[in-house]
PDB file of N, CA, C and O in Angstrom:
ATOM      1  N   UNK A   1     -24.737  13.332  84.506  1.00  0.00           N
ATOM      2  CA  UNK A   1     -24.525  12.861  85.859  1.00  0.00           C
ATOM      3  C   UNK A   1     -23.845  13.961  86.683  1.00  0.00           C
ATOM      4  O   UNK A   1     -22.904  14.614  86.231  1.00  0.00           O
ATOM      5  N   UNK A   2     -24.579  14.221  88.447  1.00  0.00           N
ATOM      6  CA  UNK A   2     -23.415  15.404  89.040  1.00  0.00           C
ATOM      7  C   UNK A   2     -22.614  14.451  89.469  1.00  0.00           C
ATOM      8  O   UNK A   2     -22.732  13.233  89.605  1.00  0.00           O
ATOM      9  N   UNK A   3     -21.486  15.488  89.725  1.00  0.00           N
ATOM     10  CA  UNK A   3     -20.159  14.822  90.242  1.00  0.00           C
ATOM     11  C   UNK A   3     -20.467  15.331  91.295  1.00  0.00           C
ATOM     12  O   UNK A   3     -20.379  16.553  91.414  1.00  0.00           O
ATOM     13  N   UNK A   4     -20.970  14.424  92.479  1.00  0.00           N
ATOM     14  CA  UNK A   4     -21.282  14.614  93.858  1.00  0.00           C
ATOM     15  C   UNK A   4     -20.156  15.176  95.163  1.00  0.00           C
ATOM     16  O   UNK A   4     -20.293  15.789  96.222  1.00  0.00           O
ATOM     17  N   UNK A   5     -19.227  14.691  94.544  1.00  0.00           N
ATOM     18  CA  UNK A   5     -17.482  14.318  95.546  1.00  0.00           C
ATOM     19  C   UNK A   5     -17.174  15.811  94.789  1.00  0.00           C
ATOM     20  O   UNK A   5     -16.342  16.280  95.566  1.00  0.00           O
ATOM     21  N   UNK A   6     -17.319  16.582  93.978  1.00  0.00           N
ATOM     22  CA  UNK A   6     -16.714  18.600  93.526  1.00  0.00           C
ATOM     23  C   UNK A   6     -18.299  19.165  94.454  1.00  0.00           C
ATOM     24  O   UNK A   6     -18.357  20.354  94.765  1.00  0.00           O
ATOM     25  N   UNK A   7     -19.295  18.374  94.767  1.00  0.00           N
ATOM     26  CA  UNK A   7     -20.302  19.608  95.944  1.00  0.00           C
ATOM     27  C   UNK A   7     -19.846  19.322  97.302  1.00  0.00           C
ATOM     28  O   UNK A   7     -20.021  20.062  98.270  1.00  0.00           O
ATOM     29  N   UNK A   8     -19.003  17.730  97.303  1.00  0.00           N
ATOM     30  CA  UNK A   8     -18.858  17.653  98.720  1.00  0.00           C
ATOM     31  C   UNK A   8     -17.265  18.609  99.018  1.00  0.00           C
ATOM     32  O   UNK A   8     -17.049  19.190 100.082  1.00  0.00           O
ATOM     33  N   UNK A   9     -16.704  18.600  98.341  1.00  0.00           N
ATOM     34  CA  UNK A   9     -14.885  19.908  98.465  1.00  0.00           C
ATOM     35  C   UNK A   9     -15.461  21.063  98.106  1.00  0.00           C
ATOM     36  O   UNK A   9     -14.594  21.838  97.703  1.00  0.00           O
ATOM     37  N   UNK A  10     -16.989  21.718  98.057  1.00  0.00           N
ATOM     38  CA  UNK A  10     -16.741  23.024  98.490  1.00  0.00           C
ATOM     39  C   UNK A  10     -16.531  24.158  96.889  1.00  0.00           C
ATOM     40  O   UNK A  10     -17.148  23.858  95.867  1.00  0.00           O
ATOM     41  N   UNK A  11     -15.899  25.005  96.917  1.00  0.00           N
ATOM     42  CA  UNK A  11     -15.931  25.950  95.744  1.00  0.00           C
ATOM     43  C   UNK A  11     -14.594  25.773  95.790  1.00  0.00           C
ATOM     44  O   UNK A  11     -13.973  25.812  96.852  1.00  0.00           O
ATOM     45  N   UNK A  12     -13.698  25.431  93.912  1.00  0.00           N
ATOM     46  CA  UNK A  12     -12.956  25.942  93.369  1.00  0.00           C
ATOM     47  C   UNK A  12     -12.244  27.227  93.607  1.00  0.00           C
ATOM     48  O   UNK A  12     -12.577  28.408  93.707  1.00  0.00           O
ATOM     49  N   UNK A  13     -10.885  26.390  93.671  1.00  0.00           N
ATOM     50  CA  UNK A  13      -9.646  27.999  94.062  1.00  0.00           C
ATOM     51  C   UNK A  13      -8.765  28.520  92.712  1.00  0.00           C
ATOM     52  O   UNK A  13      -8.080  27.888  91.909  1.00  0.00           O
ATOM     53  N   UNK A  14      -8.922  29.207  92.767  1.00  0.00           N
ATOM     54  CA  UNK A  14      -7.114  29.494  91.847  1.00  0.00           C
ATOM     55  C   UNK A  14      -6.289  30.124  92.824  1.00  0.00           C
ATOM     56  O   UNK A  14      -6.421  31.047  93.628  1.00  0.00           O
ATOM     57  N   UNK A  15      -5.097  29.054  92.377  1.00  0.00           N
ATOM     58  CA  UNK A  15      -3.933  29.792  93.403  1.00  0.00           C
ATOM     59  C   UNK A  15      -3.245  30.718  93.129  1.00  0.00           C
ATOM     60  O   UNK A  15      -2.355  30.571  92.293  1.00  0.00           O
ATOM     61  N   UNK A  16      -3.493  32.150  93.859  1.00  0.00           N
ATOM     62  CA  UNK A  16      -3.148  33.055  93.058  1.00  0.00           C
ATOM     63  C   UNK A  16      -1.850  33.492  94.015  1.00  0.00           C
ATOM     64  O   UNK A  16      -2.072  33.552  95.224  1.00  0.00           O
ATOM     65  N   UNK A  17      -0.590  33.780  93.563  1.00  0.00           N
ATOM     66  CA  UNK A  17       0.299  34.404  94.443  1.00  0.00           C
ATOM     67  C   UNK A  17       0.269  35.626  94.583  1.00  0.00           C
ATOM     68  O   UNK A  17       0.208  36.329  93.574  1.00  0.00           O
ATOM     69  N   UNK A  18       0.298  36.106  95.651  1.00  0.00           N
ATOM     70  CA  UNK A  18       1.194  37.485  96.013  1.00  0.00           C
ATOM     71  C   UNK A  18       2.164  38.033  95.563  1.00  0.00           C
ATOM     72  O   UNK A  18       3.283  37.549  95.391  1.00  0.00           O
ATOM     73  N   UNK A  19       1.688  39.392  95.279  1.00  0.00           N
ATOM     74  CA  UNK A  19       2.877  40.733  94.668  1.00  0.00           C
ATOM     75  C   UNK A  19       3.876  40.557  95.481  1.00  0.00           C
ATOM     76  O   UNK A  19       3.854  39.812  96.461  1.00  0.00           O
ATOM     77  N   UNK A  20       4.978  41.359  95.046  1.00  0.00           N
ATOM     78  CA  UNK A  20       5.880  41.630  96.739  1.00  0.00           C
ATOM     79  C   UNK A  20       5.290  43.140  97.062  1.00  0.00           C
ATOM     80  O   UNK A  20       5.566  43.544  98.191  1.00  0.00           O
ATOM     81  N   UNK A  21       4.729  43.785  96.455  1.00  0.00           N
ATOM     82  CA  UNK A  21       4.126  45.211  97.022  1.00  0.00           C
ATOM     83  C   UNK A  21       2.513  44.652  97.783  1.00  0.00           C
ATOM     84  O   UNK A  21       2.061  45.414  98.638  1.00  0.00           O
ATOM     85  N   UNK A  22       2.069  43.951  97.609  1.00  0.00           N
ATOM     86  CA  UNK A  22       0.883  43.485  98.307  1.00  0.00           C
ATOM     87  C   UNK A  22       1.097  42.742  99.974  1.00  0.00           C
ATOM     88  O   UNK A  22       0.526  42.827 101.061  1.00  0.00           O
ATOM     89  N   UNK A  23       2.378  41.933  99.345  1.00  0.00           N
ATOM     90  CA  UNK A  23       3.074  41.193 100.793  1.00  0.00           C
ATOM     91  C   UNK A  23       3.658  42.460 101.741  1.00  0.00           C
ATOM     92  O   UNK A  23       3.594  42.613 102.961  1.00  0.00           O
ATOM     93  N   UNK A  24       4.191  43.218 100.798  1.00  0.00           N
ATOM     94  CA  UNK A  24       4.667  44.448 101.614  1.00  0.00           C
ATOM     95  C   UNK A  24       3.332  45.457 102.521  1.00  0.00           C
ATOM     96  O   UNK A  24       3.613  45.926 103.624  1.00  0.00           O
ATOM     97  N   UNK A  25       2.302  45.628 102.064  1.00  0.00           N
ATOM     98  CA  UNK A  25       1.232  46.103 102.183  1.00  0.00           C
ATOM     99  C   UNK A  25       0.624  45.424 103.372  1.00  0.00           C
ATOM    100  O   UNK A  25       0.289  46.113 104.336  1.00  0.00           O
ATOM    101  N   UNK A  26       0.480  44.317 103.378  1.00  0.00           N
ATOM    102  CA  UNK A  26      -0.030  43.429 104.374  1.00  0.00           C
ATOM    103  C   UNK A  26       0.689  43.336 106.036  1.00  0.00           C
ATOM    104  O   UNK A  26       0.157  43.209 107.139  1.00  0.00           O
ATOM    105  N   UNK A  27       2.287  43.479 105.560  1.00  0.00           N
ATOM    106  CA  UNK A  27       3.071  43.370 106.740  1.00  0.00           C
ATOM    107  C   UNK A  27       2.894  45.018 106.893  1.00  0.00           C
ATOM    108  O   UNK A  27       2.560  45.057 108.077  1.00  0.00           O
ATOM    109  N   UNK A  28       2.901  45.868 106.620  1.00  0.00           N
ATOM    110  CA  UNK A  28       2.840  47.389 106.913  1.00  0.00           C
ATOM    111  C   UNK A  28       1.605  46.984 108.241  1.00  0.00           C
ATOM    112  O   UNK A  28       1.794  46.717 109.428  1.00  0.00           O
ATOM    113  N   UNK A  29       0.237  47.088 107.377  1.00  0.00           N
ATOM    114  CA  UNK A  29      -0.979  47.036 107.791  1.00  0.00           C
ATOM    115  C   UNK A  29      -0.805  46.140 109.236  1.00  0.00           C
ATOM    116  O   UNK A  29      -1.517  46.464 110.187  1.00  0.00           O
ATOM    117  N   UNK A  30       0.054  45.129 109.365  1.00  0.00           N
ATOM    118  CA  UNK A  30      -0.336  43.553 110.151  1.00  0.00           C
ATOM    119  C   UNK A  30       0.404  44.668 111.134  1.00  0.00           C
ATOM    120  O   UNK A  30      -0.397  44.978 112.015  1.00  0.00           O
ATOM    121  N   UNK A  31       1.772  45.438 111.292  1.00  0.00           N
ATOM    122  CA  UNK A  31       2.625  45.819 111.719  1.00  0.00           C
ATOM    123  C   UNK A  31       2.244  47.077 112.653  1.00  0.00           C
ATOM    124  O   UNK A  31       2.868  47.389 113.668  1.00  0.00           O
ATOM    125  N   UNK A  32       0.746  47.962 111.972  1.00  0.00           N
ATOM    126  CA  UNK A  32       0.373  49.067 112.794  1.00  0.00           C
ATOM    127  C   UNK A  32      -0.379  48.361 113.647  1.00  0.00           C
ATOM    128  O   UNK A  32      -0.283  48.482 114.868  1.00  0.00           O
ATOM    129  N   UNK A  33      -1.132  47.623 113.100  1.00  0.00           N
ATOM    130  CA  UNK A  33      -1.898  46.889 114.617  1.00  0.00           C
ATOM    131  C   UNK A  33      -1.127  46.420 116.076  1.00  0.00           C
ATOM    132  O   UNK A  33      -1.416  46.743 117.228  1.00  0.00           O
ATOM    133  N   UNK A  34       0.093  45.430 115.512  1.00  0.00           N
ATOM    134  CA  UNK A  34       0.479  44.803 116.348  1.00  0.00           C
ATOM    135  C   UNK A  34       1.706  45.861 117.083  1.00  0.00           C
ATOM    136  O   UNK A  34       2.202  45.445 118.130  1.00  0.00           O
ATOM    137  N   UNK A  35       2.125  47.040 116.609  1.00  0.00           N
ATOM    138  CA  UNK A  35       2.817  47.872 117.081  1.00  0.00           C
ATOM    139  C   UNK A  35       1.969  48.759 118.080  1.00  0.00           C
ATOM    140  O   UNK A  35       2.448  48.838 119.211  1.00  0.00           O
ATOM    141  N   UNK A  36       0.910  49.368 117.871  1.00  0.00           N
ATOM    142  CA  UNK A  36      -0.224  49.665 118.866  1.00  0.00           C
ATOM    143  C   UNK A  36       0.030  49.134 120.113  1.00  0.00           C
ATOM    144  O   UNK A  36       0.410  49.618 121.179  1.00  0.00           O
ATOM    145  N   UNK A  37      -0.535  47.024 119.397  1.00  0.00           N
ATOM    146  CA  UNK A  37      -0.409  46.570 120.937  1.00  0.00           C
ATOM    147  C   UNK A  37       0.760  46.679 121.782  1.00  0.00           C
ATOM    148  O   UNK A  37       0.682  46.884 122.994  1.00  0.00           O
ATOM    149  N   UNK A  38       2.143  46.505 120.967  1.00  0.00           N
ATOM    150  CA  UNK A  38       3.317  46.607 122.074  1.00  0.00           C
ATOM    151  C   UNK A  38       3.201  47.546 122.596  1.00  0.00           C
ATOM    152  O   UNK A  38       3.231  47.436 123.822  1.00  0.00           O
ATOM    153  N   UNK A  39       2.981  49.162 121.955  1.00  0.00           N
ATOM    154  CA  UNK A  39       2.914  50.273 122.614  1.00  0.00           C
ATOM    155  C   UNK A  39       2.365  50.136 123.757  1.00  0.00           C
ATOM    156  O   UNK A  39       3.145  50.067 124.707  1.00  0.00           O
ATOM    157  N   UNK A  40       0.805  50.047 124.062  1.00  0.00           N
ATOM    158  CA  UNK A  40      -0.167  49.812 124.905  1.00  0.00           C
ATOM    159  C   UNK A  40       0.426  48.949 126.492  1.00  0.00           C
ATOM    160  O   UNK A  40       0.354  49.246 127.684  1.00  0.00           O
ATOM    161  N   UNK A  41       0.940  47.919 125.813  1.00  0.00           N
ATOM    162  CA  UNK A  41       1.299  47.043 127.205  1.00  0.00           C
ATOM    163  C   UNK A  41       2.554  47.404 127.418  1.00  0.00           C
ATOM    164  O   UNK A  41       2.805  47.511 128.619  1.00  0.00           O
ATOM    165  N   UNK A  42       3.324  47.604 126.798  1.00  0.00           N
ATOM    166  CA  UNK A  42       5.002  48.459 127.340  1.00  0.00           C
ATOM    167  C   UNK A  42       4.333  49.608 128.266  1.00  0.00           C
ATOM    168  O   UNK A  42       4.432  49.578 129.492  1.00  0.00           O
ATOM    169  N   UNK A  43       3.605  50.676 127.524  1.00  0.00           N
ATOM    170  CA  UNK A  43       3.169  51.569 128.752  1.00  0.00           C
ATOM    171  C   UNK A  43       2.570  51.342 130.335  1.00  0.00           C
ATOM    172  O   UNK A  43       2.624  51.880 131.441  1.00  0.00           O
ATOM    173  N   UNK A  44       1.843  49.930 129.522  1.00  0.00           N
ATOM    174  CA  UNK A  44       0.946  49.454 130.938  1.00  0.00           C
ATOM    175  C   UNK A  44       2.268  48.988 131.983  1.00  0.00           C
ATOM    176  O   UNK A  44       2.396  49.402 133.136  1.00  0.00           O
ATOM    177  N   UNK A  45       3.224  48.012 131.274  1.00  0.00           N
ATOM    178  CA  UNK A  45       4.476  48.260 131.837  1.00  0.00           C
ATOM    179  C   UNK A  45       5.576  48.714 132.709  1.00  0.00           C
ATOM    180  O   UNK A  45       6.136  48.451 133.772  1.00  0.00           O
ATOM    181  N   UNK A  46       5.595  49.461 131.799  1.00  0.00           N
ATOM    182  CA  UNK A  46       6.266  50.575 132.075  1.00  0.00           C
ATOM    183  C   UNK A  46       6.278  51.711 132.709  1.00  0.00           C
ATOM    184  O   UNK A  46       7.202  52.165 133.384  1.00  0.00           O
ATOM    185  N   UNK A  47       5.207  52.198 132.488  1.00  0.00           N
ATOM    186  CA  UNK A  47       4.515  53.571 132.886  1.00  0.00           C
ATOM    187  C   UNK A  47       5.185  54.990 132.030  1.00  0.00           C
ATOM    188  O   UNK A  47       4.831  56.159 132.181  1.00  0.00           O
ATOM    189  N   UNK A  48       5.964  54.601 131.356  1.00  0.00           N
ATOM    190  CA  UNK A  48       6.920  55.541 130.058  1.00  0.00           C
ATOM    191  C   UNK A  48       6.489  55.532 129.324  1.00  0.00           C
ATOM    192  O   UNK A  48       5.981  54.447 129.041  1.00  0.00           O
ATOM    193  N   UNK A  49       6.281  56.699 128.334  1.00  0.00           N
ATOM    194  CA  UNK A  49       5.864  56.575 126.861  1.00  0.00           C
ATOM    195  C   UNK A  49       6.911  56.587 126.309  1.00  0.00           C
ATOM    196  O   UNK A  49       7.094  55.823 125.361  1.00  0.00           O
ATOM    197  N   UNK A  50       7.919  57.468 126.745  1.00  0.00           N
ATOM    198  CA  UNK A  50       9.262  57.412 126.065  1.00  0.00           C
ATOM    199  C   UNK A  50      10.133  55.769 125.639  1.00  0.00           C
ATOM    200  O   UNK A  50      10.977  55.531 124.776  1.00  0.00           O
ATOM    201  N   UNK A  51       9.517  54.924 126.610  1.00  0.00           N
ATOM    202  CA  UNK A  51       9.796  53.890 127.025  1.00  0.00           C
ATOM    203  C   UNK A  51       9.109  53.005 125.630  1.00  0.00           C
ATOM    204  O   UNK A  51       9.591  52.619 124.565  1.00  0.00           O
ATOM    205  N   UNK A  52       7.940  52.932 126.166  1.00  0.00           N
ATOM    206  CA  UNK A  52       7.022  52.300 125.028  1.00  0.00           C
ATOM    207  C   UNK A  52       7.345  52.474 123.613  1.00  0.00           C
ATOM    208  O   UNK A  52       7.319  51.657 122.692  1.00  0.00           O
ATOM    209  N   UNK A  53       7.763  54.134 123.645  1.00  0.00           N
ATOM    210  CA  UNK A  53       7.755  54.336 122.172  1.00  0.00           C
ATOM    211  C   UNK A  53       8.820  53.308 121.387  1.00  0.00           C
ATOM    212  O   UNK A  53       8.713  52.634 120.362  1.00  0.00           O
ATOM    213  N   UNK A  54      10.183  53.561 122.611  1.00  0.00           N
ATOM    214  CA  UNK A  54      11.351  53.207 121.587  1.00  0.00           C
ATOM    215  C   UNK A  54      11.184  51.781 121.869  1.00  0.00           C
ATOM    216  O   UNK A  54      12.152  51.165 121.422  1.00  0.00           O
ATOM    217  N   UNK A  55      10.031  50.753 122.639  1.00  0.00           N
ATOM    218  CA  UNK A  55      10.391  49.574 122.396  1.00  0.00           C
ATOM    219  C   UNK A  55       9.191  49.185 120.807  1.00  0.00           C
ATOM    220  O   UNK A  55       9.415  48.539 119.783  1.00  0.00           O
ATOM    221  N   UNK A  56       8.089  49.850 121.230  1.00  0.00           N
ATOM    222  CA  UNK A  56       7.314  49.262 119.601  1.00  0.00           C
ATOM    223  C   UNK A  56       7.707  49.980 118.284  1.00  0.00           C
ATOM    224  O   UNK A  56       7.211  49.873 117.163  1.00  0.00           O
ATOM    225  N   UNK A  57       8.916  50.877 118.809  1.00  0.00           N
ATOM    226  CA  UNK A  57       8.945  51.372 117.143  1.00  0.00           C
ATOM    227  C   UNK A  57      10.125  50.283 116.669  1.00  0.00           C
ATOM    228  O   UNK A  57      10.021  49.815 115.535  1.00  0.00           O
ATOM    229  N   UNK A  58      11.574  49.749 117.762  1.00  0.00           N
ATOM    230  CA  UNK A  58      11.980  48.777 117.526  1.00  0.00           C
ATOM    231  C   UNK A  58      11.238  47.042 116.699  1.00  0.00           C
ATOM    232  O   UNK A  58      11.390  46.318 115.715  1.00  0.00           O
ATOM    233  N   UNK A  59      10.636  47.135 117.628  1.00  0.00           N
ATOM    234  CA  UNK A  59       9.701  45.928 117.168  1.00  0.00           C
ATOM    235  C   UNK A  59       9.268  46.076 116.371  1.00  0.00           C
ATOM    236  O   UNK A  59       9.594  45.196 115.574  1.00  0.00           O
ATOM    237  N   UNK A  60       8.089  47.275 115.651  1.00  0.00           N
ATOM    238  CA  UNK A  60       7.588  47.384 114.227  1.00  0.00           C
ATOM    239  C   UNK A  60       8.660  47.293 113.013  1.00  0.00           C
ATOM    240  O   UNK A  60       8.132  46.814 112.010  1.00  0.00           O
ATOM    241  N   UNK A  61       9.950  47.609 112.850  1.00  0.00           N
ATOM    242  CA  UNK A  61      11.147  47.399 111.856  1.00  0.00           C
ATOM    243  C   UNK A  61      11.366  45.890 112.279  1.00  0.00           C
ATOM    244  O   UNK A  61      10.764  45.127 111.524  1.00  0.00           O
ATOM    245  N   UNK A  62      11.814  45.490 112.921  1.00  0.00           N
ATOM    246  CA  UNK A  62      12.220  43.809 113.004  1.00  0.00           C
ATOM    247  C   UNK A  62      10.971  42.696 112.469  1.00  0.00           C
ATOM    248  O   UNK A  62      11.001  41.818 111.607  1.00  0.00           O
ATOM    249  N   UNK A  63       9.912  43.149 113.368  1.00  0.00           N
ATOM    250  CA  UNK A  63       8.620  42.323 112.588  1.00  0.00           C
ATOM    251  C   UNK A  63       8.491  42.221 111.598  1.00  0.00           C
ATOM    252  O   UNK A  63       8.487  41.113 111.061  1.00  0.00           O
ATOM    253  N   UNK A  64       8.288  43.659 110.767  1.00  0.00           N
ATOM    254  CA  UNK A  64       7.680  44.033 109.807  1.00  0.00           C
ATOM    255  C   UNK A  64       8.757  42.999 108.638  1.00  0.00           C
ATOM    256  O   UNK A  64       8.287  42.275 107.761  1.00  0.00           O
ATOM    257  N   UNK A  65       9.784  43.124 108.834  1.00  0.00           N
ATOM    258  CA  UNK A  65      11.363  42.634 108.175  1.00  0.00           C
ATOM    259  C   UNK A  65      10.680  40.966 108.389  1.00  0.00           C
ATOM    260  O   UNK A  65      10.362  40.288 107.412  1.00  0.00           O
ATOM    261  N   UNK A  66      10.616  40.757 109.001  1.00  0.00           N
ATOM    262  CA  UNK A  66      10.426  38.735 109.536  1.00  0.00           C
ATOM    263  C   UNK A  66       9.322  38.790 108.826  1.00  0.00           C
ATOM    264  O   UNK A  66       9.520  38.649 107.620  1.00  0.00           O
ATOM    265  N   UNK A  67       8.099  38.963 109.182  1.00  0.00           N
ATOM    266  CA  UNK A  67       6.759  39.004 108.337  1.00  0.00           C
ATOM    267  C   UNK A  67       7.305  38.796 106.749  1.00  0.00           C
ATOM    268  O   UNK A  67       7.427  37.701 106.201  1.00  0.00           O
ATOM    269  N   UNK A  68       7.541  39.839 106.270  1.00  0.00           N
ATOM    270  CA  UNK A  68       7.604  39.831 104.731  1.00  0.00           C
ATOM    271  C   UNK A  68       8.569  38.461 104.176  1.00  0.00           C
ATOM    272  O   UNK A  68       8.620  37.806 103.135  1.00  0.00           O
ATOM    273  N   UNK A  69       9.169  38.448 105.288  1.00  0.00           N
ATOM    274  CA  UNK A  69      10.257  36.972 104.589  1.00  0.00           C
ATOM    275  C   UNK A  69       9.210  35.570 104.909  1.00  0.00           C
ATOM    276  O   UNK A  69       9.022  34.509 104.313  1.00  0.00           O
ATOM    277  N   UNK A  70       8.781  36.049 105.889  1.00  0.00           N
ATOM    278  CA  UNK A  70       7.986  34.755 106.195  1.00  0.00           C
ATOM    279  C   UNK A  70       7.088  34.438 104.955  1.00  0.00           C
ATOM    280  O   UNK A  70       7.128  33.482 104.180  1.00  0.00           O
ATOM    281  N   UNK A  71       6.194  35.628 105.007  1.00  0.00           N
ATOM    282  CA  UNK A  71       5.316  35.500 103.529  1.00  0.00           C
ATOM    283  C   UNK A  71       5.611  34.571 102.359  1.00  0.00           C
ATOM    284  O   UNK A  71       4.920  33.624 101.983  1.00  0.00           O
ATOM    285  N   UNK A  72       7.065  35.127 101.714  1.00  0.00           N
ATOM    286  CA  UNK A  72       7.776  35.066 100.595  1.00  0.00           C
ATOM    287  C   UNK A  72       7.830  33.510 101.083  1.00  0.00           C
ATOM    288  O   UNK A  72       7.189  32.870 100.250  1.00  0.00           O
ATOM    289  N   UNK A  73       8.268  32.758 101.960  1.00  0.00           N
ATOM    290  CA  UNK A  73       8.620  31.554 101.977  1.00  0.00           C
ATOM    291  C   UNK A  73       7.989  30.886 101.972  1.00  0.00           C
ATOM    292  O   UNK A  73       8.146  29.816 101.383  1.00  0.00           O
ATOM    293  N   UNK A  74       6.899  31.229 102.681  1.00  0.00           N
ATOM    294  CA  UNK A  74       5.117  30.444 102.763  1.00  0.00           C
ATOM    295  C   UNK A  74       4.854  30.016 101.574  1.00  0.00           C
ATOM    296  O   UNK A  74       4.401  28.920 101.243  1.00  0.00           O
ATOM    297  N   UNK A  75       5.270  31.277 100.667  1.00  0.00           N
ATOM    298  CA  UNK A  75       4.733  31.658  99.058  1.00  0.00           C
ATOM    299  C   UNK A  75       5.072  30.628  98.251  1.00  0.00           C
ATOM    300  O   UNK A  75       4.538  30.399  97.166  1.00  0.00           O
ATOM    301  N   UNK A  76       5.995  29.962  98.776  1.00  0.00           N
ATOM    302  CA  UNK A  76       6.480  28.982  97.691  1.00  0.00           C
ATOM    303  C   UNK A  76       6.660  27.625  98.031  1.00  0.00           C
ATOM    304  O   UNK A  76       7.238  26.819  97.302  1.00  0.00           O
ATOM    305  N   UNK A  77       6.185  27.374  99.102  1.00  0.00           N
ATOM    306  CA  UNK A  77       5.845  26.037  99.764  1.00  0.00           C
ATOM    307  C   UNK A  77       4.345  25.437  99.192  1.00  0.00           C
ATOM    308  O   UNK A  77       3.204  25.897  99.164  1.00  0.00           O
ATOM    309  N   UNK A  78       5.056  23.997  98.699  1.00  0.00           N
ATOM    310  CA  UNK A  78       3.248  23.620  97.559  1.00  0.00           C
ATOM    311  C   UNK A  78       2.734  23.164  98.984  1.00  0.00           C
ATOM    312  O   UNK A  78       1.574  23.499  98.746  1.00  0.00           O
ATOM    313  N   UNK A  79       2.666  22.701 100.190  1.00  0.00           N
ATOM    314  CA  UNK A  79       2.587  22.141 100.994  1.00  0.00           C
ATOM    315  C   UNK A  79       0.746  22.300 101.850  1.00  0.00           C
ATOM    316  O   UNK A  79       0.475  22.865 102.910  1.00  0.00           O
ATOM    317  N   UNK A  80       0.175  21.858 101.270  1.00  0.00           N
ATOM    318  CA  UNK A  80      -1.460  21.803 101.372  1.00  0.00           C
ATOM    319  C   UNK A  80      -1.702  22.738 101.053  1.00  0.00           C
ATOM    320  O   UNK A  80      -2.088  23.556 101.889  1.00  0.00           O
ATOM    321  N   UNK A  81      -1.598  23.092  99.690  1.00  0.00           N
ATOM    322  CA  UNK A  81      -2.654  24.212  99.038  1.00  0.00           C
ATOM    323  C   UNK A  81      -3.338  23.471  97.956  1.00  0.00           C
ATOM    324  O   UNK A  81      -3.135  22.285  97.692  1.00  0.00           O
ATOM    325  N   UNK A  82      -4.150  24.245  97.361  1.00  0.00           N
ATOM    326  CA  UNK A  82      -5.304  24.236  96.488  1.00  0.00           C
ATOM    327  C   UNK A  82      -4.677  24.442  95.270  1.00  0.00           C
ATOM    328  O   UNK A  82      -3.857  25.345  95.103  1.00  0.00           O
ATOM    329  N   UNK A  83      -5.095  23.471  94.204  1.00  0.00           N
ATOM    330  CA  UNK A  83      -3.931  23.351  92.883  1.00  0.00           C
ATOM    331  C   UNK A  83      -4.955  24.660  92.073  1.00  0.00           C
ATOM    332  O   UNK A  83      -6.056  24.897  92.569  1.00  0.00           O
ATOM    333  N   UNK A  84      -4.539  25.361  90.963  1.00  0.00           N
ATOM    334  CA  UNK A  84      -4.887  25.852  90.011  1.00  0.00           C
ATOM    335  C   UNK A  84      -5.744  24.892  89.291  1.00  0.00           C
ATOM    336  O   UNK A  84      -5.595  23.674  89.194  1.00  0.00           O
ATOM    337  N   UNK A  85      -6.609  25.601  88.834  1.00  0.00           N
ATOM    338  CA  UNK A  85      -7.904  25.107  88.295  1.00  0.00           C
ATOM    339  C   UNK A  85      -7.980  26.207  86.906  1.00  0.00           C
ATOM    340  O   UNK A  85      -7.179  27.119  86.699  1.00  0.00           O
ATOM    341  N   UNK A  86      -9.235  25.821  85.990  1.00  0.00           N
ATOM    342  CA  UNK A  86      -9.722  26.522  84.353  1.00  0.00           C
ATOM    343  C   UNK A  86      -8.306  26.423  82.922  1.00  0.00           C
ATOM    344  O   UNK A  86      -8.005  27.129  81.959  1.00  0.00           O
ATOM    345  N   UNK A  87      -7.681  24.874  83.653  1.00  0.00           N
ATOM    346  CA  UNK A  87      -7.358  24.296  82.442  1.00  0.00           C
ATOM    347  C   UNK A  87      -5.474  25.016  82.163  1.00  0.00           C
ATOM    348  O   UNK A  87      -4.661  24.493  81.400  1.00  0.00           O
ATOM    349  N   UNK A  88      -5.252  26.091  82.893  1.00  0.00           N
ATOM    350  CA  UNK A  88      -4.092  26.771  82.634  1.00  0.00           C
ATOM    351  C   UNK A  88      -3.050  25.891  83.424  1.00  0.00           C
ATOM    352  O   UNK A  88      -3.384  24.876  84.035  1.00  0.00           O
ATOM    353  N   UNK A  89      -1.951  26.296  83.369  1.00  0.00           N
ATOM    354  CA  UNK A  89      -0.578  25.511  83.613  1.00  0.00           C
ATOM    355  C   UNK A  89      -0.376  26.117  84.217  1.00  0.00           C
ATOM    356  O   UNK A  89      -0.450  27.340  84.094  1.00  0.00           O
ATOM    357  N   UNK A  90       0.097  25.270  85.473  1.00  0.00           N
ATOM    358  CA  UNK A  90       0.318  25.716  87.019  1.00  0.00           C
ATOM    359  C   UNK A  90       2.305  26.810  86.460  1.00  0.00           C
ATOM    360  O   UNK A  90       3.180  26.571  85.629  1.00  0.00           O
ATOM    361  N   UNK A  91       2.113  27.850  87.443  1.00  0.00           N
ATOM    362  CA  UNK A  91       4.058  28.266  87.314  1.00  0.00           C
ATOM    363  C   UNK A  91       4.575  27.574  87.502  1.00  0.00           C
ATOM    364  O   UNK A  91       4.091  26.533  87.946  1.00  0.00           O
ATOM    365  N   UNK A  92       6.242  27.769  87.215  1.00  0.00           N
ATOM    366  CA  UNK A  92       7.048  27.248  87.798  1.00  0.00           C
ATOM    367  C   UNK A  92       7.177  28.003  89.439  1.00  0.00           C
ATOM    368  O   UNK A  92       8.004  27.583  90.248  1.00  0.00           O
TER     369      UNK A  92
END
């Protein structure tokens, strides 16, 4: 017999957590983008680069710092995720 109700939810997850060098990796990466943009509109701004610079290089250290904690906390909230699946025992 198929089990109709596992084609109607789609494909099987394993919940896999995040490194802290991967979380770190991600906020780097998330951090050049979104430091760009402050640059960009501080200048549009501003009309300073000197200006721009020292406000998105501020902002890229504070973000980058919030991001990674945010991650970590996300990380451990069971709060609507997808349980582990192939029979193994979920972590503590």
């Amino acid at each position: 017999m198929i089990d109709r109700r596992r084609e109607r939810e789609g494909p099987m997850f394993i919940r896999v957590r995040d490194s802290h060098f991967r979380s770190i990796l991600k906020a780097v990466s998330w951090r050049v983008t979104g430091s760009i943009d402050t640059f960009v509109l501080s200048f549009i701004f501003t009309g300073s680069v000197k200006v721009a610079g020292s406000i998105a290089g501020a902002e890229a250290i504070t973000k980058m710092i919030l991001y990674y904690l945010h991650e970590r906390a996300w990380s451990v909230i069971r709060w609507d995720q997808q349980g582990q699946t192939g029979g193994g025992s979920n972590p503590p």
